[in-house]
N, C-alpha and C positions, 0 to 999 in steps of 0.2 A: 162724287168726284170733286175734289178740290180742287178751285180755281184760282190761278194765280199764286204769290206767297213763296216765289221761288228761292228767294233769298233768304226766308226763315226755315222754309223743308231744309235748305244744304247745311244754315247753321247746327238745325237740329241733328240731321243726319250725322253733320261731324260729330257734334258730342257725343253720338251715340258711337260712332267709330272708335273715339279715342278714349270711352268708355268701356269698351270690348277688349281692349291694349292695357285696362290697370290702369289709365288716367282719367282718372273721373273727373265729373264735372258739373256745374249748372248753369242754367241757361233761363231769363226772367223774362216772362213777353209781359208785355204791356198793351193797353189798349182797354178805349171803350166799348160798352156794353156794343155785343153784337159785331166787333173787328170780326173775329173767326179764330180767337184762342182756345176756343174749347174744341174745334175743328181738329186746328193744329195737333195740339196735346192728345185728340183721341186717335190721329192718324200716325202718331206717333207712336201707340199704346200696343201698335198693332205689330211692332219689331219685331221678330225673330231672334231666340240665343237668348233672348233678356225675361229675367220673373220680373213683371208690373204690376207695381204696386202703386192703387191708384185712391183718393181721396177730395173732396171737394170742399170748400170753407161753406158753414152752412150757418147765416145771420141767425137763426134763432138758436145757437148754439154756441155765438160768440162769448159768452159770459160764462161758460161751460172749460172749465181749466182741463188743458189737452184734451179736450174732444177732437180735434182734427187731428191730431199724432195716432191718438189711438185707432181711432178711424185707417190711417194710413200704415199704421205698425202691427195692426191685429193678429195678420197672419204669422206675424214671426213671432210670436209673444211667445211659442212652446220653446223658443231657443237662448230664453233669460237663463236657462241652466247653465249655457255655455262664456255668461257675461261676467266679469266679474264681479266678486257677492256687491261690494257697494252701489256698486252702478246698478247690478237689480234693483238690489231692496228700493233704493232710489228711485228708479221706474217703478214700481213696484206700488209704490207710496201715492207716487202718484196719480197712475192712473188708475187709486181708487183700489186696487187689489191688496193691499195691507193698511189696513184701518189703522194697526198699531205701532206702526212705523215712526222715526222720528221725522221731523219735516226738513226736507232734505233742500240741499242747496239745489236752485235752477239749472247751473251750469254742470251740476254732476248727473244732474238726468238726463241733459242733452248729450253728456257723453254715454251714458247712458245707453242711447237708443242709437249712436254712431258705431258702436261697439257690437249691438245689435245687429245694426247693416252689415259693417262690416266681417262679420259670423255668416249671414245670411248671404253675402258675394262668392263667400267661397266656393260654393257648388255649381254658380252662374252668374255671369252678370247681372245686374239689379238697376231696374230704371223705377222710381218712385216720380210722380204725377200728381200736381198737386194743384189742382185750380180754386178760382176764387182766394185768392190768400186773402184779398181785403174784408174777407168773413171770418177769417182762421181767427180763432183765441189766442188773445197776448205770448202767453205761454207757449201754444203751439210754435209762434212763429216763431220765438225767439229760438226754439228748441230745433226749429229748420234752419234757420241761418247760421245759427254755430254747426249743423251737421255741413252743410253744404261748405263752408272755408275751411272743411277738412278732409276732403275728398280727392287729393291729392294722392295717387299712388294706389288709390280704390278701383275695381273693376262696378262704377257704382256710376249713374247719369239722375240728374234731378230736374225737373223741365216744370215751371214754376210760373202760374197766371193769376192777373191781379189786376182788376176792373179799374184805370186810372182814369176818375172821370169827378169832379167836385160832386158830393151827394152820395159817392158811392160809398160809403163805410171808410175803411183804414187805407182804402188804396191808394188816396193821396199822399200817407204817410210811409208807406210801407218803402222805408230803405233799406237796399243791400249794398252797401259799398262793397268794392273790387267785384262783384258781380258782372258778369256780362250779361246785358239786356237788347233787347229787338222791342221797340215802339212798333204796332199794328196800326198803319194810317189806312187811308184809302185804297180801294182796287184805283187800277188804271180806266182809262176808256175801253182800252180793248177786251179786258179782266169785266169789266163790265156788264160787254153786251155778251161775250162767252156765260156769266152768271143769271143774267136775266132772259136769256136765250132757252135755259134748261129749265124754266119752273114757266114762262108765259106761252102764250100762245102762237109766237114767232118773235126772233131775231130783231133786237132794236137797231136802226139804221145809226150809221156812227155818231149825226147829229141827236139824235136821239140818248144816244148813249151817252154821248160827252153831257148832255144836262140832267141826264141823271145822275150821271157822278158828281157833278158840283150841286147839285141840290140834294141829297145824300151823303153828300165828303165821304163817295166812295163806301160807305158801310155796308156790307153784305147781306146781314140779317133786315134791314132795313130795305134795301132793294126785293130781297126776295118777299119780303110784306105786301111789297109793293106790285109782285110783278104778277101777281097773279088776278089784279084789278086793274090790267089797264090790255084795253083791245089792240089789235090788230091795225088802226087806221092811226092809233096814237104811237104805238113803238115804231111803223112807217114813218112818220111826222105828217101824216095827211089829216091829222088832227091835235090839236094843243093837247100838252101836259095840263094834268088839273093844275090850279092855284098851287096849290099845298100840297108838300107828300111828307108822309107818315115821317116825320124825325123828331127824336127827341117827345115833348111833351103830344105834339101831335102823333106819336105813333102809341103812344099810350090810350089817345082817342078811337084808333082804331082798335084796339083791344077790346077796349069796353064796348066798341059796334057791335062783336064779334058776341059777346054776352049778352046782348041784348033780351035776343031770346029764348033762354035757358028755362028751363021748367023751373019751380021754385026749388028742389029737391036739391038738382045740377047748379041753381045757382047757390045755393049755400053750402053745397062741399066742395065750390071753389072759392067761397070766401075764407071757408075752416083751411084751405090747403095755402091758401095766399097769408092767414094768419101764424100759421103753424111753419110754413117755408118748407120743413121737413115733410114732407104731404106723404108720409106711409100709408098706405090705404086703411089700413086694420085701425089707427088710429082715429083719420077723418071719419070711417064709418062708424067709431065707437061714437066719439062725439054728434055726429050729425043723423045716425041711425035713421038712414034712407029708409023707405019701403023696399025698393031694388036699386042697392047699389050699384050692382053690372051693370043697371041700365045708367045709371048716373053721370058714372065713371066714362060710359061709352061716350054719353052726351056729350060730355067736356073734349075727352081727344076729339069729336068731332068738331068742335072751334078750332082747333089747334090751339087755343091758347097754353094746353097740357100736353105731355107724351107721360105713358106708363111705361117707365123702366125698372125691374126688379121689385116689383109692388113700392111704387112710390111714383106719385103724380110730381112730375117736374114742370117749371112752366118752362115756355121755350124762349123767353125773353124776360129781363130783369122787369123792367118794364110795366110789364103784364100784372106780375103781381101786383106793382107798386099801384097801378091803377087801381086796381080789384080795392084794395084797402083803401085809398085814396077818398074812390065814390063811396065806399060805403057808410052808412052815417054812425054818429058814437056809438049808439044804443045797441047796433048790429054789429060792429066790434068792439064793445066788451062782451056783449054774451058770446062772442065765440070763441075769446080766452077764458070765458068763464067755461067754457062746455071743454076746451081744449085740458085746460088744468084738471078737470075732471075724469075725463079718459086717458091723461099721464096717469094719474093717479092712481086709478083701477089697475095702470101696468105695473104698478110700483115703482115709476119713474119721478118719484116728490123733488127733486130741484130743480128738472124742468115744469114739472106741473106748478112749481112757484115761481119761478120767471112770467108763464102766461097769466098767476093770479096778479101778479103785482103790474103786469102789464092791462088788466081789466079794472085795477083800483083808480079809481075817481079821484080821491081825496086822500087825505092821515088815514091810514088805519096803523097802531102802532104795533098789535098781534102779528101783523104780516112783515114790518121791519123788523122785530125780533125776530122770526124764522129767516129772512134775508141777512142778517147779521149773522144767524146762526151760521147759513150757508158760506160766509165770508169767513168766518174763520177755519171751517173744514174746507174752504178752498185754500184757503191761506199756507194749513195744514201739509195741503197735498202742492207747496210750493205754487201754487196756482195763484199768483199776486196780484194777476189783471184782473181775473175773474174773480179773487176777491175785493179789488176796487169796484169793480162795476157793481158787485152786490153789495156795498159801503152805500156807495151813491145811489142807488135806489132804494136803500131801509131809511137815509137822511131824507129822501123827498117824502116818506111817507110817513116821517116822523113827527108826533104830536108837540114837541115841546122846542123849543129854539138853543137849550143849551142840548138836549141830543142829539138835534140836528147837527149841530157845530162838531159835536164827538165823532160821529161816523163817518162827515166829511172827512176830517182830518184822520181819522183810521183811512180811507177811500185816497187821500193823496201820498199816507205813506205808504200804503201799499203799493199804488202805481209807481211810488218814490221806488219800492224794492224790485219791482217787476222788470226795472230799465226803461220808464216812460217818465221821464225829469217832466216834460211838458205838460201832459197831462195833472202830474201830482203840483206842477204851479198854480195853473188852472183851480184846482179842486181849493189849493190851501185859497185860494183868494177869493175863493167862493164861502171861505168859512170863516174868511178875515170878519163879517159883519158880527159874528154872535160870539165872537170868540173873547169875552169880556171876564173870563176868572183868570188867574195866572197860567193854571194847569194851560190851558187849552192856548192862549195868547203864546205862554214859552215853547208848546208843542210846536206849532205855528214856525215860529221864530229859531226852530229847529231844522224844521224841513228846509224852511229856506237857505240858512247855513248850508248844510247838507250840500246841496242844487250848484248854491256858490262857489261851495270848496272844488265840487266835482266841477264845476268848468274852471275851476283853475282863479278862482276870485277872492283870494284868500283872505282880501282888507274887507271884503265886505262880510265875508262866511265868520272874521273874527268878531267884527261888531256885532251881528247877531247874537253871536253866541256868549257873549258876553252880556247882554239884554236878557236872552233866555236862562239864563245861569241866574242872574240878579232875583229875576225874579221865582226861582223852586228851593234856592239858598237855604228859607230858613224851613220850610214845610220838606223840602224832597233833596235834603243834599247829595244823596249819592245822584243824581239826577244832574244836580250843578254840578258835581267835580267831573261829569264826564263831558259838562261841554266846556268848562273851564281846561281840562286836556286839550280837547280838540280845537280850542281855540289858541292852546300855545304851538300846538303843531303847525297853523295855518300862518301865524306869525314868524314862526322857525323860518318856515319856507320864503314868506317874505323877506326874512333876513333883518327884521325889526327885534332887536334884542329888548330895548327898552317895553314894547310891546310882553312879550315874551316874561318880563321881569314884574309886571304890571300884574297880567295875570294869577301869576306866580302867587304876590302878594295877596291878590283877591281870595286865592284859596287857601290862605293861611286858616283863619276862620271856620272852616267846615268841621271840622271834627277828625276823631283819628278814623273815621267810615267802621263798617256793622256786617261787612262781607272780606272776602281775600279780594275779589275786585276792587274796593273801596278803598280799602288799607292801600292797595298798591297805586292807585290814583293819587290818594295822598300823597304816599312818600313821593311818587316819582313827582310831583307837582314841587315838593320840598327840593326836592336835589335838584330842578333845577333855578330855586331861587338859590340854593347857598352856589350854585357853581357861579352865577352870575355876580354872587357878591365876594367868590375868593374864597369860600369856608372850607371846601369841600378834603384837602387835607386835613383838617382838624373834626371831619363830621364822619368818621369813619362808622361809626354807628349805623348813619344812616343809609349809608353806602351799603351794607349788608344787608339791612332789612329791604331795602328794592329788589336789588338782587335774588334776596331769598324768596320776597313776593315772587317776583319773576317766575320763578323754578315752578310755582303750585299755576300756574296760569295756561288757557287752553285759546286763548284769543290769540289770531296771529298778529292783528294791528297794536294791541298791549307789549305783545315779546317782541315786537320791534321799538315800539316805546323801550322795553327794559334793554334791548340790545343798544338803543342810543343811547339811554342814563350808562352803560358799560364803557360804551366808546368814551363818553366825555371825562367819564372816570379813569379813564387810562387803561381796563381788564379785556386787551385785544379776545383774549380766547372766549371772555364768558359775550362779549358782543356777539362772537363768530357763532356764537353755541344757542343765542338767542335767533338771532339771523334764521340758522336753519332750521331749529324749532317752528318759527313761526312759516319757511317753506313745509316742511313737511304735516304740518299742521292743514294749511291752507290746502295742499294737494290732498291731502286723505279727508279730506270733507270737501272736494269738490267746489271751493270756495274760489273760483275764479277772481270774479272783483275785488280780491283781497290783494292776489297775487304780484299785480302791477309794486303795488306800496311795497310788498314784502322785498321785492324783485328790486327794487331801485336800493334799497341799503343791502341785500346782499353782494349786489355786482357792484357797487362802490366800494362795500369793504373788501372783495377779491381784485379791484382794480388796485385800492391803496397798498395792498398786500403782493402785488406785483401777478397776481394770479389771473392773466387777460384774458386769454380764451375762454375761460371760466366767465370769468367777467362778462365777456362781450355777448356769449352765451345765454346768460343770466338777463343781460340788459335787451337784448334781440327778443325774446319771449318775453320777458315786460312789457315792451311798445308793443308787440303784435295784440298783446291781452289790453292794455291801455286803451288802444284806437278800439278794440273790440265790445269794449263797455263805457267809452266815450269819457275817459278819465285824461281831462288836458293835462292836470297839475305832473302827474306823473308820466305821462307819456313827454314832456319836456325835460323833464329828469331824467329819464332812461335815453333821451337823446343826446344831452349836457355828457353822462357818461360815457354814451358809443362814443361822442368827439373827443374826448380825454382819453377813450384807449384808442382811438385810431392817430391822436400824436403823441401819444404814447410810444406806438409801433414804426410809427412815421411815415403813415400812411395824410398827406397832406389833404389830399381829394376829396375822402372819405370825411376827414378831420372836419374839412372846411365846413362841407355838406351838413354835416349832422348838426357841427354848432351854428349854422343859422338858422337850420330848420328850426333850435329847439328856444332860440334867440326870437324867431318869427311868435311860438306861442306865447314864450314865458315875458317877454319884456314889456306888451300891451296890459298881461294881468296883476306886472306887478311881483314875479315871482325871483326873486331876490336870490335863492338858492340857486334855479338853474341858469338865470344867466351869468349870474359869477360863474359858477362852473364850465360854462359854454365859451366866457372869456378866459376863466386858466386855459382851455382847453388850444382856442387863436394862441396864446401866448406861449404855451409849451411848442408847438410849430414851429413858431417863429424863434424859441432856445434852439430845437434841437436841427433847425435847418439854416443855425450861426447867424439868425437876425436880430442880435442881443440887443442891439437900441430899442428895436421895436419891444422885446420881449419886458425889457426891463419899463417900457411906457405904458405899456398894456395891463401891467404885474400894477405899478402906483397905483394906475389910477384906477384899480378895483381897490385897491389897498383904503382909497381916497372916497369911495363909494357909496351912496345915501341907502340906507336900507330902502326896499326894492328895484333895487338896480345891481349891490352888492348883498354880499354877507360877510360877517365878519369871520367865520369859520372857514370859508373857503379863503378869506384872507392870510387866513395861520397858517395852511395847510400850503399856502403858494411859498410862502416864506423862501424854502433853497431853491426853489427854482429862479424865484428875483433875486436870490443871491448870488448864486452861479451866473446868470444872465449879466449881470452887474458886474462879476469879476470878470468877466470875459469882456465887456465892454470898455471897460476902467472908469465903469462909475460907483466907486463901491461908497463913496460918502451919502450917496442918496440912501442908500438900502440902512443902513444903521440904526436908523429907527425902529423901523420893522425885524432885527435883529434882538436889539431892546426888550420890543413886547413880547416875545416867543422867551425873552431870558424870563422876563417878569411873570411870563403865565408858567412857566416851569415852575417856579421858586413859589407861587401863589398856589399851584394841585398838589406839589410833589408826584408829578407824572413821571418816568422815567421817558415814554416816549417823547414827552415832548422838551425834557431835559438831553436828549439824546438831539431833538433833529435841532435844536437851540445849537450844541454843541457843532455838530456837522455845518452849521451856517458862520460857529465863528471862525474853523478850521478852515472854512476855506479860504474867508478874509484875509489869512496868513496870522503870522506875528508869532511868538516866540513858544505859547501852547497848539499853536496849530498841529502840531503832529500830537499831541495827546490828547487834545479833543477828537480827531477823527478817531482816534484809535478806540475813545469810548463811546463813541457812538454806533461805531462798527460792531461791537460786542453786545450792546444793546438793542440791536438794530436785527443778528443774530438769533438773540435770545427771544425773540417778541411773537414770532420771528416777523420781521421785513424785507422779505430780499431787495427789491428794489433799492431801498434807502441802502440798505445793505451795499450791495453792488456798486451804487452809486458815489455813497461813503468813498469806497475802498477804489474806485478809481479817481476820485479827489484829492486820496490819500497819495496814489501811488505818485500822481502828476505832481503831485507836493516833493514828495523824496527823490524823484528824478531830476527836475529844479532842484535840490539842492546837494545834486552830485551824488545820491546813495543807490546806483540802480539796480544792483541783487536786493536791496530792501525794495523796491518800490514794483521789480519783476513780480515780487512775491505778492502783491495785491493785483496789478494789473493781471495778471494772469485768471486770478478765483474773479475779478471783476468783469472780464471777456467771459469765461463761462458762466457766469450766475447771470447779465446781461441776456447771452446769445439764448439761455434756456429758457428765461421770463420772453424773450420775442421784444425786447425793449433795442431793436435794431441799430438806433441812431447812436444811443450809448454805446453798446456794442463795437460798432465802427471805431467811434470816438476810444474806445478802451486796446480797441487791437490794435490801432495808430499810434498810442502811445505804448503798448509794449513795443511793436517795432523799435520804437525812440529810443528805449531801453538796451536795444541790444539784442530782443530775441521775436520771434516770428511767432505769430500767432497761429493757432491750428485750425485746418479747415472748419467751416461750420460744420457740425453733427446734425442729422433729421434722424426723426422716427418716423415720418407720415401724420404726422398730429397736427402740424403744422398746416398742413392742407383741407384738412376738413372744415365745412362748415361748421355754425354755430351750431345747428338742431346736430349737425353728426356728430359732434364733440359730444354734446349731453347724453346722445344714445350710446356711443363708445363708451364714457365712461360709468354709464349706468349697465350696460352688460359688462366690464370690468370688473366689478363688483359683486355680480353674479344675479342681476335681475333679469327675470325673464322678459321676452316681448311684451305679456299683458300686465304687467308691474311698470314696466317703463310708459306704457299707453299712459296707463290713469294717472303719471307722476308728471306728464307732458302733456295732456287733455289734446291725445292724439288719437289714433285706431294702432291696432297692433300691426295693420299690416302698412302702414305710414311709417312703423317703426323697423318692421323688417324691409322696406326700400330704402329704407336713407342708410340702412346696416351693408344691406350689398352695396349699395355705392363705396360705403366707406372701407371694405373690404382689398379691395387693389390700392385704395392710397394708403394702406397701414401694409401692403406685403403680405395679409396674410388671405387665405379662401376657407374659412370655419371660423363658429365663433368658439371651438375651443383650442382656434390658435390666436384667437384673439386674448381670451382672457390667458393663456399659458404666455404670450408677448409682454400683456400689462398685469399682473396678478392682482396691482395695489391699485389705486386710485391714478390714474397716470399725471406725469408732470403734463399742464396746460399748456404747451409751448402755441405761438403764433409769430407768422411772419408780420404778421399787419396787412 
């Protein structure tokens, strides 16, 4: 009977309600050794209507890449036929069932095995049980927490425990943000004497009971230790409580009481069981080869210090082992990983039987770090990063010599580096900073840390590294330098330090023309962007092509966004758009998550700049959620810089506000130049389109006026007609002229057409005597590129132009395509502004038109227009690292707001890619 915990039974019970209803869900207890979560979770296990699927974190298998998934996923593993092939093969690979596999991304086997689940829910609801997580392997866990924040709309419940207690393995570490969690404190008094009432020999009186709870803080497992040692006269109070009761290190003392006197047989197949953790019986007896194991085995459950469940000796408190191992002296634990390694082995179990050899080595042995190393890279293999870290770090402590020491560390931190443990892999490189005295190994070094940097958004310092690391592989490893001499102009980009950026540039002059198609294209793109910085790039047309053409042979999605910016700055709208989505659908069909954020933040910018919001917002929504999810600040402040550019865009102020300071809150402590400009167009476009021109046009300067990290100059160009407009509405147009100037000069300097065009539209609106035939060719170029917004926007500049000057059948004729091309992009405030001046004109403007597009969310947008198109549910899954059946609920949601009930009156509605419209 379970005592007390009432509030954790109703949580759990809810989830399991609203898990039987297709909303699924998880639920993280917490608590120290012995609260009563493994209570919980097994009286939980006991539901009705639901298949339980149950698995426990098992320490001596934490270095073991998905051992606890597979432990937990086994039984469905006959229903990978119905997964798709990637995602199989994927799982597949890794755990271990195709040797010949490539080594698959982490985040495509977690979908992986969500896809799995969700196969397996359809016949019944699905509660998986998964205690100890601070035992679970790197891998495992990470491969739980991306299933569980996707269990939305699943008939799927996940109930999830984790030893939180300093000492105890990963549990101090183990986060789940947006998780909902229950901390396991203390029973009450009355929880108390009802628990010690049922294992002693009578009912403790309430003063009795209330100090056993504060001398226990309430611990369950610890009272019941307790209660089977104290009389009759003491639970009365007719006699003192001993001194001391069993908690913490003192109950450890009672365990080893409890040992004391074990036959020597019993005592040494609970030290093999306390070594081994795993305590299979078939095992410990191979090793320990009793005379009469029965009788052994029997010895031990009579301590209690063990229970026989499913032929495996459990201890019934963490505790208990740790003691077991604790007393006993070296010489008696190593030989019982030496006997344990030996009875793996005979099962044909060689990479656990190497875990316990290397946990029996004394000293260097370098034969046993070579097969640990081995193991590391076939965990590596099978995407298992942690459990190839851990087996890095112990072939470097067993290593003979100080520079391979230094190598396998630094293998050991970048793998943690890959696995998603930044912390760890600092840790490790600083551990290897002492020997790391050749270039190779010092630039490696000096890599990670970059890395670390850029990923939290620390771009001034991720540059200087990588600039140090570059200096020094230059002339031995150049393909080596040109790729952190890239990564070090991108981290300056972001800063918004051109001169930085130009610096670099030059550094890579030097290298060579590179020995791969990778290398070639790191060159060139490192060239194109010193000639753009120096003006050349209309006379380098040469080089222009050869990027580009690199481009086209490239399978990297972080490079085809490189090639998609050399496109944009070159002025080739479409081949930008064309790299863009390469590098999406790239990064989607290899399961490359961590990719997607970066991919995500220039495709939803260029469908923002393109007037194409909902897309956009779309695009930028599913960034941040991937962003927070693999803890990448640089970009999750960019994908937020942009939601606030399309929410005043749509003129949506609230929203606007919200997102640019959020993204103001990350980016302006690290320096990130890019999104807080952005984050400030975005204040500034608010304040255009809700006629607070003073402000708009003081807000425009003074990024205009901006130190790199605070500004950039790119988002400066790109403000350019909105501080124009802003400015002629206010009647300050003498300030703007400058910045008028530099947009002529940078036209005249690329031979851009776009930026000869929005040059154009900024002098058209100033007025004077070409104003009407500059808007006119900007509008035609604007057009042609296509840009509707500029477009639309043009053409209602134009129209207010010819109305002012008395022509209003010419000026109807723009205002009119400028209301609809407006009302259709969802750019609202324009809109308004466009249908008030046709009134002006003379004629009335036409209700708004909806199709329902307008009303969906961001995730229904993407699945609307991905069944549009004619993808099925488990095509649109793996393209959205969602479940198919995530994808068939947000489809019926979206079904009444489009008017139709099938989806082949969906796609007969939209045949083509639908227009993106949004209200804001």
């Amino acid at each position: 009977m379970l005592i007390g915990r009432a509030a954790e039974r109703a949580a759990i019970e809810g989830l399991l309600t609203r898990a039987g209803d297709s909303d699924g869900g998880v639920l993280l207890l917490r608590g120290e050794a012995g609260a009563g979560k493994s209570t919980l979770l097994a009286r939980a296990a006991q539901v009705e209507g639901f298949r339980v699927l149950q698995a426990t974190g098992v320490e001596a298998e934490s270095e073991l890449a998905y051992a606890t998934v597979h432990q937990l996923f086994h039984p469905l593993l006959p229903l990978l036929e119905q997964v798709p092939a990637p995602q199989a093969d994927a799982v597949r690979v890794a755990l271990g069932m195709d040797a010949a596999g490539r080594t698959p991304d982490r985040f495509l086997v977690a979908l992986g095995f969500l896809s799995l689940v969700s196969e397996a829910a359809r016949e019944r609801p699905l509660l998986l049980v998964l205690d100890d997580l601070q035992w679970c392997d790197r891998a495992s866990v990470d491969a739980v927490l991306f299933l569980g924040r996707r269990l939305t709309a699943e008939p799927v419940a996940m109930l999830l425990a984790v030893r939180d207690e300093p000492g105890a393995g990963a549990g101090d570490v183990v986060v789940a943000p947006g998780f909902p969690e229950l901390v396991l404190g203390g029973l009450e008094d009355a929880e108390v004497a009802d628990l010690v009432a049922g294992a002693a020999v009578a009912r403790p009186s309430d003063e009795v009971a209330s100090l056993l709870a504060g001398r226990t803080h309430g611990n369950p497992l610890a009272l019941l230790e307790l209660a089977g040692d104290l009389g009759i006269e003491q639970l009365t109070g007719k006699r003192p409580l001993p001194d001391t009761l069993p908690v913490g290190d003192r109950l450890g003392r009672t365990f080893l009481d409890r040992s004391a006197g074990l036959s020597p047989a019993a005592d040494d197949l609970l030290l093999l069981a306390a070594a081994a953790e795993v305590g299979e019986v078939d095992l410990l007896v191979r090793a320990a080869e009793p005379a009469d194991p029965a009788a052994a085995v029997a010895e031990l459950e009579a301590t209690g210090l063990v229970s026989l469940r499913a032929d495996r000796l459990t201890f019934t408190h963490p505790l208990a082992r740790s003691a077991v191992l604790g007393a006993a002296t070296t010489v008696r634990r190593v030989d019982a990983h030496r006997r344990l390694a030996d009875a793996l082995a005979s099962r044909g179990e060689h990479d656990r039987a190497l875990w316990h050899r290397a946990a029996a080595a004394l000293g260097p042995d370098e034969e046993l770090a070579d097969a640990l190393e081995d193991l590391a890279r076939r965990s590596g293999a099978r995407s298992g990063q942690g459990a190839a870290s851990a087996a890095y770090e112990r072939a470097a402590a067993l290593s003979t010599t100080s520079e391979v020491r230094t190598r396998r560390l630094l293998d050991a931190a970048e793998a943690a580096w890959q696995s998603g443990d930044p912390a760890r892999a600092r840790t490790l490189g600083d551990r290897a900073e002492a020997g790391a005295a050749r270039a190779g190994s010092r630039a490696r070094l000096l890599h990670l840390r970059a890395r670390a940097a850029s990923r939290r958004g620390e771009v001034r310092v991720a540059h200087d590294l990588l600039l140090k690391a570059a200096a020094l592989l230059r002339e031995d490893q150049p393909g080596a330098a040109m790729e952190m001499y890239a990564e070090a102009v991108e981290g300056a980009a972001y800063a918004g330090d051109l001169d930085r950026v130009a610096a670099v540039s030059e550094a890579a002059v030097g290298l060579g023309p590179g020995t791969t198609t990778r290398e070639e294209f790191l060159v060139s793109w490192l060239a194109v962007g010193n000639a753009g910085l120096r003006g050349r790039l209309a006379s380098d047309a040469a080089l222009l092509e050869r990027v580009l053409a690199l481009g086209e042979r490239l399978e990297d999605p972080r490079l085809l966004v490189w090639a998609g910016i050399s496109a944009l700055n070159l002025g080739d709208v479409p081949a930008m758009q064309g790299f863009y989505r390469r590098a999406l659908d790239v990064a989607r069909a290899d399961g490359a998550v961590a990719s997607l954020p970066y991919a995500l933040e220039h495709a939803s910018m260029s469908q923002a700049l393109a007037g194409s919001y909902a897309s956009a917002r779309a695009a930028a929504e599913e960034g941040l959620r991937l962003a927070v999810e693999t803890e990448q600040q640089r970009s999750a402040s960019m994908l937020l810089a942009i939601l606030a550019f399309l929410a005043a865009t749509t003129g949506d102020e609230e929203e606007g506000t919200r997102y640019a300071e959020d993204a103001r809150a990350i980016a302006a402590p690290l320096g990130l130049g890019l999104p807080t400009a952005m984050a400030l167009w975005a204040t500034a476009r608010l304040d255009l389109t809700a006629g607070r021109y003073d402000a708009a046009v003081d807000r425009l300067l003074t990024l205009a006026g901006a130190s790199p990290e605070v500004g950039h100059p790119m988002v400066t160009t790109w403000t350019t007609p909105d501080l124009v407009e802003a400015a002629v509405r206010a009647g300050r147009q003498d300030e703007v002229l400058a910045g008028v100037d530099r947009l002529v000069q940078l036209a005249e300097a690329t031979g851009r057409s776009g930026a000869a065009a929005a040059a154009a539209w900024c002098q058209g609106m100033l007025g004077g005597p070409e104003a009407v035939e500059r808007l006119t060719m900007a509008i035609e170029v604007f057009r042609l590129a296509p840009l509707p917004l500029a477009e639309a926007r043009a053409r209602l500049a134009l129209g207010e132009l010819l109305r002012r000057d008395r022509q209003p059948r010419l000026a109807r004729e723009h205002l009119r395509a400028a209301v609809e091309g407006l009302r259709q992009l969802g750019a609202r405030p324009w809109a308004d502004r466009a249908a008030a001046e046709l009134r002006a004109s003379g004629e009335s403007a036409p209700a708004p038109e909806t199709n329902g597009l307008e009303t969906l969310t961001p995730q229904e947008l993407q699945i609307v227009r991905y069944v549009s198109q004619g993808s099925s549910n488990r095509t649109i899954a793996a393209q959205l690292f969602i479940s198919p059946r995530t994808v068939e609920y947000h489809l019926y949601k979206a079904y009444p707001k489009l008017g139709v009930s099938s989806r082949t009156q969906l796609i007969g509605a939209f045949p083509a890619e639908p227009v993106l419209a949004t209200s804001g």
